[in-house]
NUGU-98145 format. One record per residue (C-alpha): residue in one letter; x, y, z. Coordinates in steps of 0.001 Angstrom, whole numbers, padded with zeros to 6 digits, always signed. Layout:
AXYZ...
END
This chain:
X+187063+085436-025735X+184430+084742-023620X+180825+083097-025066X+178735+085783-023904X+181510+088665-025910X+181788+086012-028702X+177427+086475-028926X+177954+090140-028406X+180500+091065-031299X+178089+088993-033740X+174866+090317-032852X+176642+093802-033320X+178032+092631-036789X+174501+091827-038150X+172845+095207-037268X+175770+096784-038919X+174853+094285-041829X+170668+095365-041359X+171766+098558-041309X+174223+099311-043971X+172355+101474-046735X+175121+101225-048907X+176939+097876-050575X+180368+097122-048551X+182976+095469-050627X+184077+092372-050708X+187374+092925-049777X+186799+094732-046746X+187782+091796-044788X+187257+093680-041506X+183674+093497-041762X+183258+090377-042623X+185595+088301-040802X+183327+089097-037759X+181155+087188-038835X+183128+084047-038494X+186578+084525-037610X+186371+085895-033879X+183132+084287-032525X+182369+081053-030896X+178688+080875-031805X+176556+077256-031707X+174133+076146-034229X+170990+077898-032282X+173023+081030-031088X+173093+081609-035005X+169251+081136-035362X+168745+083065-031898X+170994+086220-033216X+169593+086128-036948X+165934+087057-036791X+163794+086381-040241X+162466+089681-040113X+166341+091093-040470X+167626+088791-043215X+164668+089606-045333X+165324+093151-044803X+168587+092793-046302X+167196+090393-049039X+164739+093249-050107X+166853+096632-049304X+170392+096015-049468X+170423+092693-051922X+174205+093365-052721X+175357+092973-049334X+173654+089762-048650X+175020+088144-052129X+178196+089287-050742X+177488+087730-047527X+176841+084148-048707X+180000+084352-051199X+182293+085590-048718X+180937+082363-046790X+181039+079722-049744X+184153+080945-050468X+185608+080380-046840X+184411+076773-047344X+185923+076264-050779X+189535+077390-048586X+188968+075400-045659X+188328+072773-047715X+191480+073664-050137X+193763+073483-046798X+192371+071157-044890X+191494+072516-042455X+194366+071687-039990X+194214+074729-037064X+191307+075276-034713X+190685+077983-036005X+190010+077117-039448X+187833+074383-037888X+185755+077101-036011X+185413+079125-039324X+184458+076170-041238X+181557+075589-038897X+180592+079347-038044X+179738+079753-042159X+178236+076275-042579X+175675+077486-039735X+175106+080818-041481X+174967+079638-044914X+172093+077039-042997X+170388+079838-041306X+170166+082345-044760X+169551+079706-047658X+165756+079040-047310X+164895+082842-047379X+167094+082868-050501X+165021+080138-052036X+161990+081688-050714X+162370+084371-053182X+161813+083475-056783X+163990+086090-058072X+167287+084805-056184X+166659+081496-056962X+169196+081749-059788X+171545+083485-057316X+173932+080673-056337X+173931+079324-060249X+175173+082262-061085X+179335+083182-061277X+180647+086096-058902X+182080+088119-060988X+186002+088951-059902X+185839+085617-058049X+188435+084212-060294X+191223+083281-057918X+194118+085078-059832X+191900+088660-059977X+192217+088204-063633X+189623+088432-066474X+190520+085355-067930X+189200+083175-065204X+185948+084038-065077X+185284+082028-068520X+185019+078863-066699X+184367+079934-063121X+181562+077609-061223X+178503+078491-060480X+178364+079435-056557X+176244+076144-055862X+178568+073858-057371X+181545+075184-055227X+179676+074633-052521X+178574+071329-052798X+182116+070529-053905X+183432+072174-050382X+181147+070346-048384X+181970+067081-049658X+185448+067776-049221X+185046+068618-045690X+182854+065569-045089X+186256+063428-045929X+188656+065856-043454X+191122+064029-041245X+190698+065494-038207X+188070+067140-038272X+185198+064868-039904X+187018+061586-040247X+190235+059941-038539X+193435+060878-039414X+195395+057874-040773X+198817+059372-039860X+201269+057208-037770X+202808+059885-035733X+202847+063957-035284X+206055+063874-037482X+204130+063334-040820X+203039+065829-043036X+199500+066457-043120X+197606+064043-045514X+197187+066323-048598X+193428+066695-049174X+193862+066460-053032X+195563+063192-053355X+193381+062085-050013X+191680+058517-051515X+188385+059012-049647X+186858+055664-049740X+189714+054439-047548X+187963+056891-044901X+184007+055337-045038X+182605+056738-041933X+181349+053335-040560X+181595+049265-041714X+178623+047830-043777X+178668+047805-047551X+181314+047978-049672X+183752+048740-046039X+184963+046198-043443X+186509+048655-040866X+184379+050149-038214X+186313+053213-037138X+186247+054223-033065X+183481+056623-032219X+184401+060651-032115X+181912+062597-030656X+183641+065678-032223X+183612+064225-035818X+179907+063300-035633X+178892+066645-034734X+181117+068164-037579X+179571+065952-039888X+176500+066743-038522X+176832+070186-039290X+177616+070150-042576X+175221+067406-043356X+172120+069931-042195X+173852+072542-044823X+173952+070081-047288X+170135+069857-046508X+169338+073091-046658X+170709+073484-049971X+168414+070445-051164X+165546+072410-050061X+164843+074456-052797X+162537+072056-053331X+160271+073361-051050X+160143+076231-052612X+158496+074992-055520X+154507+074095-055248X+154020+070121-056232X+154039+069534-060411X+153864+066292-061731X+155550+067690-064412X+158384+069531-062790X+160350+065798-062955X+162801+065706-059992X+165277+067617-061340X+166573+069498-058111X+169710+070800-059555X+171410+070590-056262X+171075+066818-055911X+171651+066312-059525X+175166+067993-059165X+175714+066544-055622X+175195+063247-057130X+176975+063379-060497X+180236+062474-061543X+181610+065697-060908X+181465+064854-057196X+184801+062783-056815X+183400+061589-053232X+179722+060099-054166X+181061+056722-054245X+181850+057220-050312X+179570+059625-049080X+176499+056865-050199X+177931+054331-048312X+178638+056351-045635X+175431+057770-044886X+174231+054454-045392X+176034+052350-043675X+175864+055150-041186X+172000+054403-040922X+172280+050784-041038X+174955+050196-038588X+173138+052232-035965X+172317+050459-032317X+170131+052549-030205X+170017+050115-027741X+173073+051075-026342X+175200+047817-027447X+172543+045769-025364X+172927+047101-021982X+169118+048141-020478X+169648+051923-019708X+172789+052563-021317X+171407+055246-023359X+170561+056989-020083X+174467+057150-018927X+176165+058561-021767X+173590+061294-024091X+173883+059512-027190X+175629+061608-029896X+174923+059260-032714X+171285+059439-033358X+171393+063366-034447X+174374+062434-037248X+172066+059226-038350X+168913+061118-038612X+171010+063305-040795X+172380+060952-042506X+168911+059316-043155X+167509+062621-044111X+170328+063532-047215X+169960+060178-048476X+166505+059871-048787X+166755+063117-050778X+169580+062052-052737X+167226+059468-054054X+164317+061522-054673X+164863+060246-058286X+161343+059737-060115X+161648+056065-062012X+159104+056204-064102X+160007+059180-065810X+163786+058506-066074X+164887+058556-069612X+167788+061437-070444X+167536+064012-072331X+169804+064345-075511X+171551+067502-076451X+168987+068640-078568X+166623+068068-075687X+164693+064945-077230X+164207+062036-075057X+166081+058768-076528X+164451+055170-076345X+166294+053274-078955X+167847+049890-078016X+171437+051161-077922X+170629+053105-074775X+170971+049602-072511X+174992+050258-072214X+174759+053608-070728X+172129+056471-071099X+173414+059508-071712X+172827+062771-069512X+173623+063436-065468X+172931+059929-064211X+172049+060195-060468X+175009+058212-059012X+174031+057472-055286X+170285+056021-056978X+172675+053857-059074X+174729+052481-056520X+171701+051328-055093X+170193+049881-057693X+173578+047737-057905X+173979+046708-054296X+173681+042841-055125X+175971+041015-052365X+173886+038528-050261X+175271+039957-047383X+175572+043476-048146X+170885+042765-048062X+171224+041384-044898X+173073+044214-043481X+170539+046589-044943X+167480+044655-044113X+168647+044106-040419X+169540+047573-039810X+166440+048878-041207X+164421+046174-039428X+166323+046560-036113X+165495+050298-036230X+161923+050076-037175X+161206+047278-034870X+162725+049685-031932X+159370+050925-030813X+158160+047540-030488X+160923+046192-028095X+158833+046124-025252X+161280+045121-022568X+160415+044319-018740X+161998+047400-018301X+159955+050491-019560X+162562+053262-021139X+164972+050865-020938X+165765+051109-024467X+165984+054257-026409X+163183+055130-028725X+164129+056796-032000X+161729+058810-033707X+163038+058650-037312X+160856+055849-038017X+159469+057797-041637X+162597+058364-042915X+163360+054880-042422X+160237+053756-043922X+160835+056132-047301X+164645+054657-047596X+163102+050628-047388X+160437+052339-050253X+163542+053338-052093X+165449+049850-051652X+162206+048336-053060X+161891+050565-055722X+165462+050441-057147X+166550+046994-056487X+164000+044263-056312X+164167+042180-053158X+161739+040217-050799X+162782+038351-047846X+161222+041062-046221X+158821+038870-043085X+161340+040837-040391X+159871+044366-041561X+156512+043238-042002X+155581+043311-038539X+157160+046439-037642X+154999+048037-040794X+151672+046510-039810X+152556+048346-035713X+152722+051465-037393X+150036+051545-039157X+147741+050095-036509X+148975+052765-033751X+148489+055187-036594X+144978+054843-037323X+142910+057325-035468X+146210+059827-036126X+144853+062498-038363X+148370+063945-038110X+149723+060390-039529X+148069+060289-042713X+150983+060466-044584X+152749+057344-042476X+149657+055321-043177X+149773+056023-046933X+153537+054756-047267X+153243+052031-044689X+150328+050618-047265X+152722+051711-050589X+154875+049692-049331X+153083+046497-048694X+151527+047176-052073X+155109+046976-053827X+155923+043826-051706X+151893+042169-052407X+153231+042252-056189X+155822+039058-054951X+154884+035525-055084X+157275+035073-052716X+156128+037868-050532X+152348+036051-050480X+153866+032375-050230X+155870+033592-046853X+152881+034965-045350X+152167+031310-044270X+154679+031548-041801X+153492+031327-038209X+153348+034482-036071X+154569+034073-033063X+156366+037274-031914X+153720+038865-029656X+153909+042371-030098X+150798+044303-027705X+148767+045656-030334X+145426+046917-030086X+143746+044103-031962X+141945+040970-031202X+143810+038070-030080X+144253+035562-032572X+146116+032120-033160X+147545+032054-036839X+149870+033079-039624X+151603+036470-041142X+148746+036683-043250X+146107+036822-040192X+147974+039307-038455X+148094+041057-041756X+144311+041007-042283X+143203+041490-038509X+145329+045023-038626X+143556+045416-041868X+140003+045008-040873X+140858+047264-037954X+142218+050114-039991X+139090+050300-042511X+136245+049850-039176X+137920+052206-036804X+140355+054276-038609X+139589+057882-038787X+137304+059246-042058X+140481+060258-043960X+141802+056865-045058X+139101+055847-047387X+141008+056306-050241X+143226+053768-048923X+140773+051052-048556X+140979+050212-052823X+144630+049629-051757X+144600+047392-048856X+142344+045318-050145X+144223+044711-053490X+146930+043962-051331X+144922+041107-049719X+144050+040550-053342X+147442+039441-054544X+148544+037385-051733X+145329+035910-051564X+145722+032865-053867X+149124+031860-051571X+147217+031792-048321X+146971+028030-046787X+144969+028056-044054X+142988+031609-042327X+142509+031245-038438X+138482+031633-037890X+139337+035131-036551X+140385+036137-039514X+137698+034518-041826X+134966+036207-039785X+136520+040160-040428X+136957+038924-043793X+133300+038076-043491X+132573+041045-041804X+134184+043497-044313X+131935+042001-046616X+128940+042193-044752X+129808+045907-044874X+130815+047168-047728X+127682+045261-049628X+124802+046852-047816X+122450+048724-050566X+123558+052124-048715X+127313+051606-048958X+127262+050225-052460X+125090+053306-053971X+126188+056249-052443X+129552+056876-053541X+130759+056106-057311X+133640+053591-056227X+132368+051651-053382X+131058+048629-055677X+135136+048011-056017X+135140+047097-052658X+133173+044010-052776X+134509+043107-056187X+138243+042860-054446X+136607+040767-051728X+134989+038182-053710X+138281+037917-055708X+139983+036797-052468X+137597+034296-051433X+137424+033129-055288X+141673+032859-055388X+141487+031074-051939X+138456+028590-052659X+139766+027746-055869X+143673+027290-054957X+144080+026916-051088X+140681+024901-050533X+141256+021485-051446X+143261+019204-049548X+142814+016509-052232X+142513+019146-054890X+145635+020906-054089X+147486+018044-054388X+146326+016421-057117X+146163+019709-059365X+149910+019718-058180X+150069+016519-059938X+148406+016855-062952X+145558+014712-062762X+142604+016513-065083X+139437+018412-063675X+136478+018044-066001X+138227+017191-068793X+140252+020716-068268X+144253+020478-069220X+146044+019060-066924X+146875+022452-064479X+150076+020667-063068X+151769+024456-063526X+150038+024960-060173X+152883+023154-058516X+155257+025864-059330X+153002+028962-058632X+151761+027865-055553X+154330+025197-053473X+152199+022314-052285X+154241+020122-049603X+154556+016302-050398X+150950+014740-050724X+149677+013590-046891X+147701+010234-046576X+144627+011941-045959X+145072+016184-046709X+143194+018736-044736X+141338+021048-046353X+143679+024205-045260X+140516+026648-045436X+137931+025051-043997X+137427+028425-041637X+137270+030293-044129X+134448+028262-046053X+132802+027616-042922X+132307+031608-042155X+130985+031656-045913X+128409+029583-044811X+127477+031333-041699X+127074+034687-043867X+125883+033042-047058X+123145+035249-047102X+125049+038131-047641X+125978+036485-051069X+122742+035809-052045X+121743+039485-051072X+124142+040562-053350X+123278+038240-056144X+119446+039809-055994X+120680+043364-055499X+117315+045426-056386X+117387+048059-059538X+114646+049376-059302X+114653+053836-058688X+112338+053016-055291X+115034+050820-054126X+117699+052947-054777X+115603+055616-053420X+115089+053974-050194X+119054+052851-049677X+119771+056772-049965X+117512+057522-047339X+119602+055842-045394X+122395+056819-046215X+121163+060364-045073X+120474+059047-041577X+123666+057415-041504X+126892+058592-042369X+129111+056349-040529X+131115+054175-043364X+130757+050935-041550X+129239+049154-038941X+131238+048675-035876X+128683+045875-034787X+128588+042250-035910X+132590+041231-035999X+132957+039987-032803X+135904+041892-031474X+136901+040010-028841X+139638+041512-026222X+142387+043492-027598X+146404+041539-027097X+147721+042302-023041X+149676+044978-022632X+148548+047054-025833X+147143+050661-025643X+144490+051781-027861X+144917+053860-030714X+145308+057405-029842X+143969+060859-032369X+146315+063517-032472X+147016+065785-029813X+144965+069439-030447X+147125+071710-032194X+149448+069012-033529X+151710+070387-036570X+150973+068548-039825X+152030+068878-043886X+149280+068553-046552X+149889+065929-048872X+149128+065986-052372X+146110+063484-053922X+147631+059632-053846X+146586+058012-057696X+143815+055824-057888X+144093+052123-057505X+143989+051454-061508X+146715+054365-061797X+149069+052997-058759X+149062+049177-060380X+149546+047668-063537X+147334+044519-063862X+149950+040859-064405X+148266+037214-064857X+150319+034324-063632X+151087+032310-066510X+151214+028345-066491X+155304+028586-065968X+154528+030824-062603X+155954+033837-064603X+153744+037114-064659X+152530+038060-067734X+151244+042120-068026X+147939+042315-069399X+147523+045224-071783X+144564+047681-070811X+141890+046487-073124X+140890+048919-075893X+137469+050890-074921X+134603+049270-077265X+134601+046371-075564X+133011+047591-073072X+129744+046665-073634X+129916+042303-073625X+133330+041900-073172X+134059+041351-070059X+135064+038363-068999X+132737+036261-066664X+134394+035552-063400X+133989+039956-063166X+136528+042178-064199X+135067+045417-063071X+137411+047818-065212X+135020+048457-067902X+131977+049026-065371X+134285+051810-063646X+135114+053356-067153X+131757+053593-067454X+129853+054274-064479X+130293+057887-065050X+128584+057432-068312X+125900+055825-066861X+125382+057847-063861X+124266+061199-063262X+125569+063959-061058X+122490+065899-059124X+122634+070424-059701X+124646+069554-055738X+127338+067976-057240X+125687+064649-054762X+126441+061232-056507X+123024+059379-057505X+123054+056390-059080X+121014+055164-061652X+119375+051597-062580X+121490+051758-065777X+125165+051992-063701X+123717+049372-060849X+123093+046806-063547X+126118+047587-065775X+128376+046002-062975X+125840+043952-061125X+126081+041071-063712X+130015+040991-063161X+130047+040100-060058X+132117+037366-059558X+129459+034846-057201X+129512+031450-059651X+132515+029717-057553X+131033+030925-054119X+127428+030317-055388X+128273+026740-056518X+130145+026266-053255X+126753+026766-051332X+124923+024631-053394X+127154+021329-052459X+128045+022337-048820X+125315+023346-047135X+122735+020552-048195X+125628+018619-046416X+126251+020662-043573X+122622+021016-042815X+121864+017227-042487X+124526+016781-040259X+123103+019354-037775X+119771+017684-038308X+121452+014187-038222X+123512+014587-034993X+121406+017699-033608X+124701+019487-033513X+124899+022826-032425X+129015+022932-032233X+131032+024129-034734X+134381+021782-034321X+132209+018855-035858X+131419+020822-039199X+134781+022114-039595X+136504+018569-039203X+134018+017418-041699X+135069+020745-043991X+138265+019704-043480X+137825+016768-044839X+135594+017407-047627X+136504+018185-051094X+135165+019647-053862X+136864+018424-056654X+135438+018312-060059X+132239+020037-058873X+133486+024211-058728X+133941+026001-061893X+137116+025766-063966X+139800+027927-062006X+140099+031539-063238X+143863+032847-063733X+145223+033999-061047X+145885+038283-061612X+147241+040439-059461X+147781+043954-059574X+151860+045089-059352X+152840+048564-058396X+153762+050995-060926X+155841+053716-060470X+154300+056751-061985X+154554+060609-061885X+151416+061120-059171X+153033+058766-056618X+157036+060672-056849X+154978+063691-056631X+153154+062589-053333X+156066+060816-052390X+158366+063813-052669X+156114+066433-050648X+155422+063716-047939X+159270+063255-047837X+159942+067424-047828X+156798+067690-045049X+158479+064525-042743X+162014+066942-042832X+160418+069868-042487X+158015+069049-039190X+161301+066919-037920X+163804+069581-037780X+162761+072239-034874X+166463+072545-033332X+167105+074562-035141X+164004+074995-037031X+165509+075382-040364X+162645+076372-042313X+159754+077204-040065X+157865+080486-041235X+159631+080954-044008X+157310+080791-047449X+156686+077091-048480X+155298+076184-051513X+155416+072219-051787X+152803+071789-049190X+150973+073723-046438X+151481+073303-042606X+148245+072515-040920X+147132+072283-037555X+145306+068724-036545
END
């Protein structure tokens, strides 16, 4: 039969559905064969030939025929999969109900009253006919998740056949071992099997039902509280699924095997359409739901429904363990990383292989996916030789900037570095030298990981659009915790340090919002944690050794926090551009330190603030030309499609504050109880009880406006951390001065050499511990993470458009 009669006969079997007042049976195979039996339909044919408009109609007027619909479906699944699926024809039937099922789920789970629908048993649906089976029939879900997996393992028709010859009898599907039939090598599977276009697509297929039926989520309008139980995944991933083992490493090996270079060759992507990307997208798509698994909230349930914490519970907990989020969590093989890491590296670093060639490489636009499967790798299993992905995180975010419509990517490109910032070794690796030169739209700068780091930092908070403020708490924490590893800052990077500074401590900046004070407190920490442990030539080495400052301990546990290289005849300071910019801008600190009170003051900096609302100044950070070759960042097209996102946690919610103890261990500091927050604080500042109580001490105007009051200005004034930076003034620039006056110098190279070889040992304040602020997993960040996820899949799938105009509920769809 010919496509166009094939189009014909179901188009005319739908009216008859849209228009059937009264329920057909279920055994009136007749009817519904033509809906897959007889037709040759694709993928969009099915969208094209099922409007919305009709399947709701049946939802609302004829409910019995579309529950008999989709179980007349499942159940052709459950027998393809029983059989195997060995004729065409099955094939074709397989495939014609996986792309219905696709096209009528998400105006099932649009409905709240058929949302039980496939958890509930068809009755009669017992195999034999007979009462007795229906005691233990499943549920309608759990068949077919069971079918789907089973057909995702189908020689033949989704995977190779191993059979030596035509004479064999057909593999048997139930004794089938599956994980000898891994879809590609990677871990846990040596054998790369040859390409099949045909099997891709079929996997395909049934991956974006498998999708669909994950989306209830949707469906469901973000609650912390809701957990992440998704019953789907929690089945699909439970021990009732005899394939999980496979499918994870299959879809993931899937992902990190993929080449879209086309095996090397410049242009090869243009001779052959590449059928692989659409099955890895997939593939990256189902995973990253699979592991929608919130961490923080993960203890199970006991029968009687109380959670259980006793000791005991470190053999196994009880309750439906998500399998493919354990399997992850176990992946421990040195080389099963590296095959991870590369793949997710190589793929994320695509958009950056700028080749002599333009388009001479493919471009894949998965790039979020990938980035919310590397969260999940973080999250679950704890590793971070991670310099390779780095780079490609800091290009995203950078081109991403002015991209209203890229909110979300910025938020878990910085989540991510925030997780990593919570490594020593993450901060001590920063040292090495960039050299890859990616065009980015930044100044041009000679230096480290770290300056490359900060430079796209500064650049983000001065010309970033209006909507990433809340993000600035974050990225500067992150500078914050690699700070005290940092050996030497290239003078570009000093001065936007500088510059930030300059900023964010201007009497306008500081008092019109409730939080901005933070800002400068995270700044000083950095340049206290570099002064006081990456100034020193001579100090560095010989707190490494253990030699006593002022009658202090010996700190020798310095040499295994931070790795000082074997003692040079005569050490360079390795910051002497960073204390040098100080210098240049020490007014700035000695603003701060005489920050005015008074109400006319604060009166005046709000006036101000009136006639200016732009954040920051653009002015005074000498930009410099951006790298060759790069092209600004670029807003949003008009009329872009975006998801909302929920609220992201504030920066004392997202971390969990660790000191670094004299063995190099971190040691979590408990919050400290609230009545201390009057004199307790410690002296180099800790501004956690001024932000408990600035709203005390602060009042809110009949506009809801933030005004500030002498009481709040002074309650964190005094914390400021300045005595290490102040004291640094005093003994460098009487120095520096008189040898400008001395040798009428007017270049810069002289006073850095003599920085560099300056020290300033014995005369700075005892070193504070070093903190730094780890990542926690909690409730607010799965939530946000789960509707970004859900809004990245949604946007991402327009052929077909699985779920556009149909009634979300996780998030809303926006126009930029």
């Amino acid at each position: 039969m010919g496509s166009a009669d094939s189009k014909l006969n179901f188009r005319k079997a739908v009216i008859q559905l849209t228009t059937k007042t009264q329920p057909v049976e279920a055994t009136d195979d007749a009817f519904w064969d033509q809906f897959w039996a007889d037709t040759a339909t694709t993928v969009q044919d099915v969208f094209a030939l099922v409007p919305a408009a009709e399947i709701r109609a049946v939802r609302e007027e004829s409910p019995s025929n579309l529950a008999t619909l989709c179980y007349k479906a499942v159940e052709k699944l459950v027998q393809g999969a029983e059989s195997g699926c060995h004729s065409e024809k099955e094939k074709q039937v397989v495939l014609n109900c996986s792309r219905l099922l696709t096209r009528v789920l998400p105006y099932i789970f649009e409905d709240p009253d058929w949302r039980g629908f496939f958890w509930s048993t068809v009755p009669g649906a017992g195999r034999g006919g007979g009462e007795e089976e229906d005691e233990n029939a499943r549920p309608l879900a759990e068949s077919l998740l069971l079918a789907i997996s089973d057909l995702l393992f189908c020689p033949d028709f989704t995977v190779q056949s191993h059979r030596r010859s035509a004479v064999d009898s057909a593999e048997d599907v139930h004794s089938l071992d599956s994980c000898e039939y891994i879809w590609e090598a990677g871990v846990g599977f040596a054998h790369s099997p040859q390409p099949n276009y045909i099997h891709d697509m079929n996997r395909m297929e049934l991956l974006k039902l498998l999708l669909t039926c994950f989306s209830e989520a949707m469906y469901l309008p973000p609650a912390p509280e809701s957990g992440s139980s998704n019953p789907w995944v929690q089945f699909f991933c439970s021990t009732e699924n005899r394939h999980a083992l496979p499918l994870f490493t299959s879809l993931l090996n899937t992902v990190c095997a993929y080449d879209p270079v086309g095996y090397g060759i410049p242009y090869n992507h243009l001779l052959f359409s590449d059928y692989r990307e659409p099955l890895v997208e997939e593939a990256a798509q189902v995973l990253i739901v699979t592991l929608d698994h919130d961490s923080a909230t993960s203890t199970s349930p006991t029968v009687d429904g109380t959670t259980t914490g006793t000791a005991m519970d470190d053999a196994d907990p009880p309750g439906p363990e998500n399998l493919f989020v354990n399997y992850l969590s176990r992946i421990h093989r040195e080389e099963d990383f590296q095959f991870i890491l590369k793949g997710i590296a190589r793929l994320l670093s695509n958009p950056l292989l700028q080749t002599y060639l333009p388009n001479s490489t493919k471009k894949i636009q998965f790039h979020q996916e990938l980035l919310v499967l590397f969260w999940k790798l973080c999250d679950f299993n704890k590793s971070s030789d991670v310099l390779d992905i780095l780079v490609p995180i800091l290009y995203f975010l950078n081109d991403a900037r002015a991209d209203q419509s890229r909110v979300g990517l910025m938020h878990i490109g910085v989540f991510i570095l925030l997780l990593l910032s919570g490594e020593r070794n993450f901060g001590v690796r920063l040292n090495k030298p960039y050299s890859v030169r990616v065009p980015m739209d930044i100044p041009v700068f000679t230096g480290t990981h770290a300056d490359l780091l900060i430079v796209v930092f500064h650049k983000i908070i001065t010309s970033g659009h209006q909507r990433l403020q809340p993000l600035f708490d974050c990225l500067l924490t992150i500078v914050v915790n690699v700070s005290p590893y940092l050996k030497s800052l290239s003078m570009v990077t000093a001065n936007k340090l500088l510059h930030l500074l300059e900023a964010f401590s201007t009497t306008w900046f500081l008092f019109s919002a409730a939080q901005n004070h933070h800002l400068v407190f995270f700044l000083l920490e950095v340049f206290n944690n570099i002064i006081q442990y990456q100034f020193d030539g001579e100090a560095g080495t010989r707190m490494a050794h253990g030699h006593c400052l002022r009658g202090q301990q010996p700190r020798n546990w310095l040499r295994r926090v931070l790795p000082s290289g074997p003692a040079a005849p005569t050490r360079r300071a390795g910051n002497s551009n960073l204390v040098y910019a100080i210098i240049r801008k020490r007014s700035v600190f000695h603003q701060l330190a005489n920050l005015p009170t008074d109400p006319p003051a604060i009166h005046k900096a709000l006036q101000r603030r009136r006639r200016t609302p732009e954040p920051l100044s653009r002015t005074g950070s000498q930009e410099g030309g951006s790298m060759e070759g790069s092209r600004p960042a670029a807003p949003a097209e008009p009329g872009t499609l975006k998801t909302s996102l929920v609220a992201t946690p504030g920066i004392d919610k997202l971390t969990e504050k660790s000191q670094v103890s004299e063995d190099g261990t971190l040691r979590s500091l408990e919050p400290e109880p609230q009545q201390s927050s009057a004199e307790g604080s410690p002296a180099e500042g800790e501004p956690d009880q001024a932000w408990r109580e600035q709203r005390r001490l602060s009042s809110a105007s009949a506009s809801g406006q933030w005004i500030p009051t002498t009481d709040w200005i002074l309650s964190w004034k005094s914390k400021l951390p300045l005595q290490t930076i102040m004291r640094l003034l005093q003994v460098l620039v009487p120095q520096v001065e008189k040898i400008c006056i001395d040798k009428g110098l007017t270049d810069e190279s002289e006073i850095l050499r003599f920085l560099q070889h300056g020290t300033l040992v014995g005369l700075l304040p005892v070193p504070h511990p070093i903190l730094i602020r780890k990542y926690q997993a909690n409730s607010g960040t799965a939530m946000w993470f789960r509707t970004y996820m859900w809004g990245v899949i949604y946007l991402r799938n327009v052929d077909p458009p699985i779920w556009y105009d149909t009634d979300v509920k996780l998030f809303e769809i926006q126009r930029v």
